[in-house]
Residue frames as a rotation matrix with the C-alpha (Angstrom) as fourth column:
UNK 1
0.885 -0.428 -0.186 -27.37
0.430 0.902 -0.027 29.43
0.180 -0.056 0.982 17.46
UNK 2
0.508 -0.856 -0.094 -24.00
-0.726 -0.484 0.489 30.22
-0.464 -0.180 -0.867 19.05
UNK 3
0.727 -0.629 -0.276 -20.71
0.418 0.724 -0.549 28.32
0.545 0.284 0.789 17.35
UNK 4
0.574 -0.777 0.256 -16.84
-0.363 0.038 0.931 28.17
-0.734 -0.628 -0.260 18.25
UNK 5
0.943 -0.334 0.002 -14.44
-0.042 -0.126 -0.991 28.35
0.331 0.934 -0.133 15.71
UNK 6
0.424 -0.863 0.274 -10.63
-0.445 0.065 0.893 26.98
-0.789 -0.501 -0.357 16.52
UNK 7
0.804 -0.485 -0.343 -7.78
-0.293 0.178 -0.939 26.01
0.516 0.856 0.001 14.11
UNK 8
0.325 -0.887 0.327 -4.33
-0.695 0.011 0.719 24.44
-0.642 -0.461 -0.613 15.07
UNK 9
0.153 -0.434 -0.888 -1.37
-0.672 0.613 -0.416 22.87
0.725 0.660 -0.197 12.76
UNK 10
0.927 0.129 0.352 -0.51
-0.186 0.974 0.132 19.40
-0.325 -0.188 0.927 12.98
UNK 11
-0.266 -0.953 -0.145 3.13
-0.938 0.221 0.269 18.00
-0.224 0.208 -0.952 12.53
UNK 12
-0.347 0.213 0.913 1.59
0.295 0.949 -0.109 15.17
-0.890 0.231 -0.393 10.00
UNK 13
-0.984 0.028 -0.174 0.82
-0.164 -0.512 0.843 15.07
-0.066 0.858 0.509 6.47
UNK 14
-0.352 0.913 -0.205 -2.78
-0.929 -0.368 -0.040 16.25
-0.112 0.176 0.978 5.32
UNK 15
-0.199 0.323 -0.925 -3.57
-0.397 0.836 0.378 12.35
0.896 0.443 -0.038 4.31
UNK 16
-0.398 -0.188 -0.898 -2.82
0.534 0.749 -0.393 10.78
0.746 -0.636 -0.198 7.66
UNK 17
-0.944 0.322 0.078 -4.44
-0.268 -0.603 -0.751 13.95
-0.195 -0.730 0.655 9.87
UNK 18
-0.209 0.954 -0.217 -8.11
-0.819 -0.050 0.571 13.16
0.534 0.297 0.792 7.42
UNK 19
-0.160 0.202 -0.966 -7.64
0.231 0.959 0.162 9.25
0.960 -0.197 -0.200 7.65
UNK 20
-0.732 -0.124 -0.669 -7.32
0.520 0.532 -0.668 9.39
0.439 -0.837 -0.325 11.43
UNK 21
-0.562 0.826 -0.050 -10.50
-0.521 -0.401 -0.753 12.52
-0.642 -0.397 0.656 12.17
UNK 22
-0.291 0.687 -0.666 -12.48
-0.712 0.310 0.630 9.45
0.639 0.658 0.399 10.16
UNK 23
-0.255 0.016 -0.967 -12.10
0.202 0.979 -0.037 7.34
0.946 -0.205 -0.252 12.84
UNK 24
-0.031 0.610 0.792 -14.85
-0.790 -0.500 0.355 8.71
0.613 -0.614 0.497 15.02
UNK 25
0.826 0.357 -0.435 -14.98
0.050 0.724 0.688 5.70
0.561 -0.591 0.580 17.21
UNK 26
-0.148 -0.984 0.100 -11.58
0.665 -0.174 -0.726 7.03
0.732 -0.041 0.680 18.11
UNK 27
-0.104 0.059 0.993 -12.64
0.101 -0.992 0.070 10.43
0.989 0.108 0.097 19.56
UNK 28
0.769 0.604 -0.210 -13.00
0.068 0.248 0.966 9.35
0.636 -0.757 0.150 22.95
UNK 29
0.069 -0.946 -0.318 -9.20
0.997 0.058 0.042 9.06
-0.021 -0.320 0.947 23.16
UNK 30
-0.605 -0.785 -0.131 -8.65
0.795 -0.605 -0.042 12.97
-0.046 -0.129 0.991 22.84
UNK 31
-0.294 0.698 0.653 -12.24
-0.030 -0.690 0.723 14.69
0.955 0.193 0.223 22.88
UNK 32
-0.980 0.046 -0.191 -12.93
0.196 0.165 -0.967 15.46
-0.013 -0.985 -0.171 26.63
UNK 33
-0.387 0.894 0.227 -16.41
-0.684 -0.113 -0.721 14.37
-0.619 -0.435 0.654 27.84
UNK 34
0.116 0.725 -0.679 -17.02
-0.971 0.227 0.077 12.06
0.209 0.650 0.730 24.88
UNK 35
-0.140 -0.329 0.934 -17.76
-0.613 0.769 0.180 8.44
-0.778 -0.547 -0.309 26.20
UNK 36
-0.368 0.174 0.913 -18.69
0.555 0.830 0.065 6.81
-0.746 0.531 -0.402 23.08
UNK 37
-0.137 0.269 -0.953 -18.92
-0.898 -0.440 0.005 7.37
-0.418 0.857 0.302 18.96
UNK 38
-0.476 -0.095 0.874 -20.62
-0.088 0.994 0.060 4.82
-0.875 -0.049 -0.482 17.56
UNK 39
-0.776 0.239 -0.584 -20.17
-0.621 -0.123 0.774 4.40
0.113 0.963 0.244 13.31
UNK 40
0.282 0.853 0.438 -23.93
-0.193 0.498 -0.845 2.89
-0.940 0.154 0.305 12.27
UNK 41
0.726 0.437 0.532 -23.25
0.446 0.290 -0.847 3.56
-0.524 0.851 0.016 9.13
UNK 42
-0.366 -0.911 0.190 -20.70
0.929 -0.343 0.142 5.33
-0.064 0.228 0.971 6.70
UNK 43
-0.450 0.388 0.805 -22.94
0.302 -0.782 0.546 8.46
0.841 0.488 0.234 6.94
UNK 44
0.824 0.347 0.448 -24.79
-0.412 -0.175 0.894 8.40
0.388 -0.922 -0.001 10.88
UNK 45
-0.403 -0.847 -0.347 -22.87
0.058 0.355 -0.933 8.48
0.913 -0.396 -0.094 13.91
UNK 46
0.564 0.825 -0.020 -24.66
0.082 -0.032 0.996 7.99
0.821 -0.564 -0.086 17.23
UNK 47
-0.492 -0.767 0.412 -22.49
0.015 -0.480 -0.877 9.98
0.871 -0.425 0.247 20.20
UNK 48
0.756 0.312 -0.576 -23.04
0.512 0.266 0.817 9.57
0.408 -0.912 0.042 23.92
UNK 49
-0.128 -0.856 0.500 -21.36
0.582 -0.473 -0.661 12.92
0.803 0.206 0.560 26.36
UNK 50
-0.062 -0.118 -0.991 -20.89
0.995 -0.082 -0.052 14.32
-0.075 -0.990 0.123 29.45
UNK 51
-0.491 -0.135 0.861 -22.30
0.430 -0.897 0.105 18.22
0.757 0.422 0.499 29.07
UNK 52
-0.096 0.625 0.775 -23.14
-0.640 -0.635 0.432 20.39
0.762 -0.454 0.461 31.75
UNK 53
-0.748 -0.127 0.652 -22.61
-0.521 0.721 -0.458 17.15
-0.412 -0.682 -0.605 34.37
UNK 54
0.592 0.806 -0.012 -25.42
-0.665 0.481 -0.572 15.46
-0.455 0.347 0.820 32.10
UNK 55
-0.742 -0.330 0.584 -24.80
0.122 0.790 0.601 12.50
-0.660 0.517 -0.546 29.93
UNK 56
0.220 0.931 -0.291 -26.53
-0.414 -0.181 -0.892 13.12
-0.883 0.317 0.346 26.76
UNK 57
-0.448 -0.179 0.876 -26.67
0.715 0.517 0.471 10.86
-0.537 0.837 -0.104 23.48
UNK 58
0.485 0.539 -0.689 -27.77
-0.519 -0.457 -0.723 12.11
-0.704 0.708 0.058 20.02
UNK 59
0.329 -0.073 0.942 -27.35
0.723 0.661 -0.201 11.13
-0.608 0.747 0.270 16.13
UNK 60
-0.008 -0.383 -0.924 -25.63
-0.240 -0.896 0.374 12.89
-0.971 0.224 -0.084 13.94
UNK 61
0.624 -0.171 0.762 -25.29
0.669 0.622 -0.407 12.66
-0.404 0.764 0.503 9.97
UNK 62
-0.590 -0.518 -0.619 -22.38
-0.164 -0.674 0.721 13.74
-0.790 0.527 0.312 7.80
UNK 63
0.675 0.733 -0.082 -23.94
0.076 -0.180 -0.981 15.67
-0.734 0.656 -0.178 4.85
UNK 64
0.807 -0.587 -0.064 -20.33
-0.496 -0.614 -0.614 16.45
0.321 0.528 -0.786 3.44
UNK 65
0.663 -0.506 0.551 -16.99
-0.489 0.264 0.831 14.57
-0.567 -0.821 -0.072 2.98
UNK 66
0.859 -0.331 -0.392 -14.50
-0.478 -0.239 -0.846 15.58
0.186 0.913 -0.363 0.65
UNK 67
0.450 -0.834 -0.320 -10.87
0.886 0.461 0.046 13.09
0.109 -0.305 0.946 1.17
UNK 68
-0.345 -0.924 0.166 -8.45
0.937 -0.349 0.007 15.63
0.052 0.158 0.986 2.42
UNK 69
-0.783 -0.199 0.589 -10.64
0.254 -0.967 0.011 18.58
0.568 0.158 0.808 2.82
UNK 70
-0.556 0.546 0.627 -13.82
-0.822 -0.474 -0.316 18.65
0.125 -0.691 0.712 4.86
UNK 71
-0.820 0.446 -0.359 -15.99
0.495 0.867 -0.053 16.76
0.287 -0.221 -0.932 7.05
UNK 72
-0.785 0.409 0.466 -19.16
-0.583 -0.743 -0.330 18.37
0.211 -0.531 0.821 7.90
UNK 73
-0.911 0.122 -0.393 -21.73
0.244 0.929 -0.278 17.36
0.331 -0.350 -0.876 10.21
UNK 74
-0.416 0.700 0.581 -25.54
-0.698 -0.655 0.290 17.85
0.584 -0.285 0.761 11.62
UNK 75
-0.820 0.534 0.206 -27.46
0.094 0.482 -0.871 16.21
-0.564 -0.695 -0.445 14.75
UNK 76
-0.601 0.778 -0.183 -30.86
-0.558 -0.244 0.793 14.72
0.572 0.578 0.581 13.87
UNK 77
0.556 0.683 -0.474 -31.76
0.512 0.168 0.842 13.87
0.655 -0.711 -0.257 17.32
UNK 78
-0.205 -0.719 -0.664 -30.83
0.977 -0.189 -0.098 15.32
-0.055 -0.669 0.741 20.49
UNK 79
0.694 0.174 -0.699 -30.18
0.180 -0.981 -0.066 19.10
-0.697 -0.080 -0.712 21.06
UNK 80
0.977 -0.200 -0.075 -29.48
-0.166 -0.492 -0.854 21.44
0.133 0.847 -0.514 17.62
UNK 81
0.531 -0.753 -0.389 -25.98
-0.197 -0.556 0.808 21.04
-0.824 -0.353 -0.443 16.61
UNK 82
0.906 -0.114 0.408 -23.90
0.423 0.291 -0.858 21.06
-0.020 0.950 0.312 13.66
UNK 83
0.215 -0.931 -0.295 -19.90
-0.317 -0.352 0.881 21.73
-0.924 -0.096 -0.371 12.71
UNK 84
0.961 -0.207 0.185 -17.82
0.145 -0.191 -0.971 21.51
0.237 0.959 -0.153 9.86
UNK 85
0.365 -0.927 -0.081 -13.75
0.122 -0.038 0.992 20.41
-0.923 -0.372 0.099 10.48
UNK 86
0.886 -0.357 -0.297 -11.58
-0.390 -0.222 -0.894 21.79
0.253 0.907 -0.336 7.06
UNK 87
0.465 -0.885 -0.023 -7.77
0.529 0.258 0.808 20.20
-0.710 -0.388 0.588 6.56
UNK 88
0.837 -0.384 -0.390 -5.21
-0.529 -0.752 -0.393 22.54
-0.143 0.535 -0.833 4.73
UNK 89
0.336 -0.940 0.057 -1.53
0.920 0.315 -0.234 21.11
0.202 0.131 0.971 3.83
UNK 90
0.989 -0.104 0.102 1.01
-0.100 -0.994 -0.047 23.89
0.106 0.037 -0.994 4.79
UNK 91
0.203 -0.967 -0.152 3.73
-0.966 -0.223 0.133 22.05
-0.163 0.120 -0.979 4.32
UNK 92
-0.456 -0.274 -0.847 5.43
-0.426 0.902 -0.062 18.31
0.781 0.333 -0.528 3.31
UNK 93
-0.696 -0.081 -0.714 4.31
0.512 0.641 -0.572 17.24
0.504 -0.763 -0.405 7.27
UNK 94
-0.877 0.267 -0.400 2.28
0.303 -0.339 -0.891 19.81
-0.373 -0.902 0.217 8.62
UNK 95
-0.577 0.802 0.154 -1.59
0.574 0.263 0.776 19.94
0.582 0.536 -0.612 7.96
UNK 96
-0.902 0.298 0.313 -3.85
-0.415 -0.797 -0.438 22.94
0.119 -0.524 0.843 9.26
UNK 97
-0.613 0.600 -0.514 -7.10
0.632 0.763 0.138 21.67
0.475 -0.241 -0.846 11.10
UNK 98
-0.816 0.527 0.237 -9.82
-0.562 -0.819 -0.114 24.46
0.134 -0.226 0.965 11.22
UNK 99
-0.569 0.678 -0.466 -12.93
0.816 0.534 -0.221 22.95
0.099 -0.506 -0.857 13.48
UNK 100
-0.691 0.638 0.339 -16.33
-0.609 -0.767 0.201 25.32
0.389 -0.068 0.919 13.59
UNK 101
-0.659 0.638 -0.398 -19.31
0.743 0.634 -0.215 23.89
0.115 -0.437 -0.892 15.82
UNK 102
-0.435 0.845 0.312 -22.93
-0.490 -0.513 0.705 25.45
0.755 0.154 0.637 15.90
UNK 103
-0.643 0.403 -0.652 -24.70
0.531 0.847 -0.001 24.37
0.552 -0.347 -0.759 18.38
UNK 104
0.121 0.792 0.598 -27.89
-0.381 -0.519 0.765 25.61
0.917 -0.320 0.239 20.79
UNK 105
-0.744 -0.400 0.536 -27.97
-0.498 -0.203 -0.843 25.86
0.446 -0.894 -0.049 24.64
UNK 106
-0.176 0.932 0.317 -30.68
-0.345 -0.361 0.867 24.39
0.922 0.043 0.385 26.35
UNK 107
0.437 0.312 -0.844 -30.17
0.848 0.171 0.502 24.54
0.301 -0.935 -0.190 30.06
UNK 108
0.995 -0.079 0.067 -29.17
-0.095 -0.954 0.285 26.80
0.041 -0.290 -0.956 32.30
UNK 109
0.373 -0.924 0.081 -25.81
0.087 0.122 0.989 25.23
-0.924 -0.362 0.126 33.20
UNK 110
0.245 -0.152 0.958 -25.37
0.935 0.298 -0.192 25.13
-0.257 0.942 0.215 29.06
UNK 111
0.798 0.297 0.525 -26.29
0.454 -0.868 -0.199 28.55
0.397 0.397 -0.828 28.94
UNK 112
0.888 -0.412 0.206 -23.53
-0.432 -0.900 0.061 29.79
0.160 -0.143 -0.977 31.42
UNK 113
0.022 -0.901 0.433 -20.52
0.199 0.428 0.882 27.37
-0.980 0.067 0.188 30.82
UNK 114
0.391 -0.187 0.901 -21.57
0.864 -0.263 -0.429 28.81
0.318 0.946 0.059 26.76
UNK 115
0.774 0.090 0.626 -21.01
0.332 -0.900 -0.281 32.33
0.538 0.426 -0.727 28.13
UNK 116
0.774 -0.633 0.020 -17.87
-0.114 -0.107 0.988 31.50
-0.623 -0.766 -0.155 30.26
UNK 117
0.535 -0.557 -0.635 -16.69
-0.844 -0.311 -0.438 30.40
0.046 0.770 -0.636 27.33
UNK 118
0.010 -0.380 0.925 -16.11
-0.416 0.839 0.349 26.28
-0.909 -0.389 -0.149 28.58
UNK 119
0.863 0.246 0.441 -17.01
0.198 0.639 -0.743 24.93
-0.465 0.729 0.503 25.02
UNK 120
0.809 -0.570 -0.143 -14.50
-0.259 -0.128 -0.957 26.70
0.527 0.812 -0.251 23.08
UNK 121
-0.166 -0.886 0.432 -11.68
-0.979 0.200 0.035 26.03
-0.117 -0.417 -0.901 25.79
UNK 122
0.251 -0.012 0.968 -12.99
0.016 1.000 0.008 22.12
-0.968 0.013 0.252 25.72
UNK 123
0.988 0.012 0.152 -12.53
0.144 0.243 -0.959 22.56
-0.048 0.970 0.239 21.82
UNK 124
0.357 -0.925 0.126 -9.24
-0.841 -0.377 -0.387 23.97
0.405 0.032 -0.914 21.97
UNK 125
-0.120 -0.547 0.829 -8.14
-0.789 0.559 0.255 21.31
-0.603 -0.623 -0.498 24.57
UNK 126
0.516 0.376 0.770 -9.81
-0.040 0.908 -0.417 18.33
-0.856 0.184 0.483 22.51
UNK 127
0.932 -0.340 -0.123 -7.71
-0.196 -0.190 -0.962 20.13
0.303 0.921 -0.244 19.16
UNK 128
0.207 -0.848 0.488 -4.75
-0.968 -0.248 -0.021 20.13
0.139 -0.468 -0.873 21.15
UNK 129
-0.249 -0.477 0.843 -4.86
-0.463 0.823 0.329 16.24
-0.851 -0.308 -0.426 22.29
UNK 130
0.817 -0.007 0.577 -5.66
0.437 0.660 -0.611 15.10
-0.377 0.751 0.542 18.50
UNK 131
0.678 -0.631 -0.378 -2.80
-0.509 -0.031 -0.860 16.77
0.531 0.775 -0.342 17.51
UNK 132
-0.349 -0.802 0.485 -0.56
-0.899 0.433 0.067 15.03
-0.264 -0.412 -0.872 20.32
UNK 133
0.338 0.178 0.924 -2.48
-0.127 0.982 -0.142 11.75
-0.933 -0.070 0.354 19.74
UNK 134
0.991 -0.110 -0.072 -1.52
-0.019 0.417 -0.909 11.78
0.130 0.902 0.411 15.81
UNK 135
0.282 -0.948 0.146 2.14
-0.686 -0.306 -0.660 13.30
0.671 0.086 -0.737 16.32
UNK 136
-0.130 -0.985 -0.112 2.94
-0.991 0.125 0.047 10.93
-0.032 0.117 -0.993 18.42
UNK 137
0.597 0.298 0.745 1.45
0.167 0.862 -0.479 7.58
-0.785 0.410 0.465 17.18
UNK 138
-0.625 -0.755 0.199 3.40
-0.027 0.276 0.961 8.32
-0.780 0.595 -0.193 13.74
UNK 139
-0.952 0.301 -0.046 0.49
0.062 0.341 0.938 7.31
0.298 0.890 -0.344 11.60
UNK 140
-0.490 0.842 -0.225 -2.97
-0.811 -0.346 0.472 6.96
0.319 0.414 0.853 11.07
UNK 141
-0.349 0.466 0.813 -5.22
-0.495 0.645 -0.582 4.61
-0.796 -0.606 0.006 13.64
UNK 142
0.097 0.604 0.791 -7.37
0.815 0.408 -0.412 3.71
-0.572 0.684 -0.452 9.85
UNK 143
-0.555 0.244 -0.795 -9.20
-0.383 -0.924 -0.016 5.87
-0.738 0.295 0.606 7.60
UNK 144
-0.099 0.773 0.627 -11.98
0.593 0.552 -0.587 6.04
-0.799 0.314 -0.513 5.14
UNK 145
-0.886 -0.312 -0.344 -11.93
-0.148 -0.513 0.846 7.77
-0.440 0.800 0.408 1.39
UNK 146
-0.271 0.715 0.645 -15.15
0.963 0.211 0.170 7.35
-0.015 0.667 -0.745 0.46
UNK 147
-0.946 0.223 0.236 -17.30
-0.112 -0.907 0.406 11.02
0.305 0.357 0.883 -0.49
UNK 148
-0.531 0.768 -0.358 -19.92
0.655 0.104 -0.748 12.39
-0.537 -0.632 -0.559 0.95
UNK 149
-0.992 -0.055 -0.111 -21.95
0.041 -0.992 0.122 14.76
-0.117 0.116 0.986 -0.57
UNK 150
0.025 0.990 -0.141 -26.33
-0.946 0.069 0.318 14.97
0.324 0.125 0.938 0.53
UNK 151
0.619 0.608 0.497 -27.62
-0.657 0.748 -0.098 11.76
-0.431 -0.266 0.862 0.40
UNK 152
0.906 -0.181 -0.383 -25.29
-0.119 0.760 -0.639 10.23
0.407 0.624 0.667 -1.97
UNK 153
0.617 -0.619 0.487 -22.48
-0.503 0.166 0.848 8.00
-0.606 -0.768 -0.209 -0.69
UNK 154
0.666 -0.520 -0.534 -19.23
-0.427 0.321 -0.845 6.74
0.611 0.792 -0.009 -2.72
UNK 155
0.781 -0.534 0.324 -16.75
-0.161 0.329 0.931 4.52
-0.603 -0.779 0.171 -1.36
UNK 156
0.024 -0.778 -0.628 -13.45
-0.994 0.046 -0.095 4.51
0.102 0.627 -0.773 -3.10
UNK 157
0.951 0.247 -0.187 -12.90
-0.276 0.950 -0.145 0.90
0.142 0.190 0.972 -2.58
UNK 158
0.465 -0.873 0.147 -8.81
0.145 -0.089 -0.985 1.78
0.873 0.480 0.085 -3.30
UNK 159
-0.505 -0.861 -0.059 -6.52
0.329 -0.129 -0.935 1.57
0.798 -0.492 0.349 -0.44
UNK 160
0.200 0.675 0.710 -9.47
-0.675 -0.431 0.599 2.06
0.710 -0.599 0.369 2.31
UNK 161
-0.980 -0.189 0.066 -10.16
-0.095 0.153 -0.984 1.24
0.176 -0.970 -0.168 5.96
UNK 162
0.037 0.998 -0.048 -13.04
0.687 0.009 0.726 0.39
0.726 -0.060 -0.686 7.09
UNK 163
0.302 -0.147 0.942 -14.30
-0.282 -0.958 -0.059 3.66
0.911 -0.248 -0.330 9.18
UNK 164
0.615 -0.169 0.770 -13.44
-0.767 0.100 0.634 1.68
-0.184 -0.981 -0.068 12.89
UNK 165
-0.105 -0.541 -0.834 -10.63
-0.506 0.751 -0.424 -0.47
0.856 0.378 -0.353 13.03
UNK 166
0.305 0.413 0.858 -11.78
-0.915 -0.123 0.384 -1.61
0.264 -0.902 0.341 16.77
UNK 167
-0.662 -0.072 -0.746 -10.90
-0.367 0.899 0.239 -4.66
0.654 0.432 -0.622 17.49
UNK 168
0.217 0.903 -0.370 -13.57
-0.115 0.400 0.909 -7.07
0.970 -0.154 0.190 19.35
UNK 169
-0.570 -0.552 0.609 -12.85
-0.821 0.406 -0.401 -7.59
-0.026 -0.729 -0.684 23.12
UNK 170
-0.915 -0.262 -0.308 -13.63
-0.321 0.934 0.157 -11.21
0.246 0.242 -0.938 24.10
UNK 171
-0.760 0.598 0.256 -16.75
0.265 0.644 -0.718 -10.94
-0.594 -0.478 -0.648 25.23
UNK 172
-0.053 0.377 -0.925 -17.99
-0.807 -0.562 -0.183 -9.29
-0.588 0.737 0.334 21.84
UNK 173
-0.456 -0.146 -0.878 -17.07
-0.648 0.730 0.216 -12.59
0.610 0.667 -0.428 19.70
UNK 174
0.468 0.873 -0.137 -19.75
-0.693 0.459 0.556 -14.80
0.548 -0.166 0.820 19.68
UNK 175
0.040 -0.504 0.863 -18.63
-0.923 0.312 0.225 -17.84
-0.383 -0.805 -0.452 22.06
UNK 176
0.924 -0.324 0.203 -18.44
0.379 0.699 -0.607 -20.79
0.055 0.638 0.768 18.90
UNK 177
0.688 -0.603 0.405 -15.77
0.228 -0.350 -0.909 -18.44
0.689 0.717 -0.103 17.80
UNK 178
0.718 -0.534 0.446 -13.74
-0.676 -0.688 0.265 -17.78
0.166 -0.492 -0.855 20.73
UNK 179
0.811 -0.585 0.012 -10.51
0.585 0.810 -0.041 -19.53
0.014 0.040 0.999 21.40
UNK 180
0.226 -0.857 -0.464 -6.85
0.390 -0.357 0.849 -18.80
-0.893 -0.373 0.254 21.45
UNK 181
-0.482 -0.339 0.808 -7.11
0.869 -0.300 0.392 -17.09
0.110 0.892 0.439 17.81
UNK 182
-0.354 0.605 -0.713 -7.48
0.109 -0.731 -0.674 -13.74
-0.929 -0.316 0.193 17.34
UNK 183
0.508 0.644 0.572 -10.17
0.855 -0.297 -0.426 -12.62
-0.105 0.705 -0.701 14.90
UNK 184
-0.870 -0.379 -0.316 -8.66
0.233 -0.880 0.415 -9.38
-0.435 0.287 0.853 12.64
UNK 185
0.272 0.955 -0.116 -11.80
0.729 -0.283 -0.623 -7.39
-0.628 0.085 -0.774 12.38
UNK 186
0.274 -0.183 -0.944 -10.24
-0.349 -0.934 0.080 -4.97
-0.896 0.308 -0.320 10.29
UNK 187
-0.930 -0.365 -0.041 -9.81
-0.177 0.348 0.921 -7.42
-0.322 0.864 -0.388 6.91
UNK 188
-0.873 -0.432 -0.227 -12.49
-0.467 0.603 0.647 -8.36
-0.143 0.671 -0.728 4.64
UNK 189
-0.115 0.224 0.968 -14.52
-0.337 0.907 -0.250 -11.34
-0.934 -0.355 -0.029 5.20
């Protein structure tokens, strides 16, 4: 297995950098090649990407997911891959963001855009536009505080997001419900 290891601060505090790399349905805005992350659950995430001029989907589960300090992940379909993103404070605003992927080749074009060295520049670039997407949004898209850790899942319950604030577009809301109200998918029910 080959990996890629990259780190870059953030001009945001350590709270609002976690909350907003929870909102995998996000990643499309600043992860080049990903067309879709799509939360199933608070624990599987099912990812759809442009590698190698392919379009390839897989599942993933997070096995790990400490508030504030690590997310880590593994594919359980799809081709081998697995990572592991750490957040540091290093200051009142600024929040170190250290990103490791594992992952396995299996084509040729995979094999020599791994040994040109395209993945880790696409990582770098994709580290680079989540820190311009937080810094300048101001805040946090959502976020989710619950713990990961194996099989067992904890949701804090306290001051949480669900993990996608999306909102519906209109042809997503059943058609009883449509009208000139909007529906705030991000409260409740």
């Amino acid at each position: 297995m080959e990996h890629v290891e990259k780190s870059i601060e953030v001009e945001a505090p350590l709270s609002a950098v976690y909350n907003q790399w929870t909102q995998f349905e996000e990643f499309p805005r600043f992860m080049e090649g990903v067309e879709e992350v799509k939360q199933l659950d608070d624990k599987r995430l099912r990812w759809r990407a442009e590698i190698g001029g392919k379009v390839v989907e897989w599942d993933a589960e997070i096995f790990e997911q400490i508030p504030d300090q690590r997310i880590a992940w593994r594919s359980v379909t799809g081709s081998m891959n697995s990572g592991m993103v750490n957040f540091e404070s290093v200051g009142a605003d600024r929040t170190k963001v250290s990103l490791k992927i594992n992952y396995k080749t299996s084509g040729a074009m995979e094999k020599i855009g791994s040994a040109l060295g395209l993945l880790s520049q696409r990582i770098e670039g994709d580290l680079e536009r989540f820190k311009e997407f937080i810094e300048s949004r101001g805040a946090e898209t959502g976020g989710w505080r619950g713990r990961i850790e194996g099989r067992q899942v904890e949701s804090t319950g306290k001051g949480t997001s669900p993990r996608s604030k999306r909102q519906l577009t209109n042809s997503e809301i059943p058609a009883p419900l449509r009208g000139s109200q909007a529906i705030d998918t991000t409260q409740p029910s």
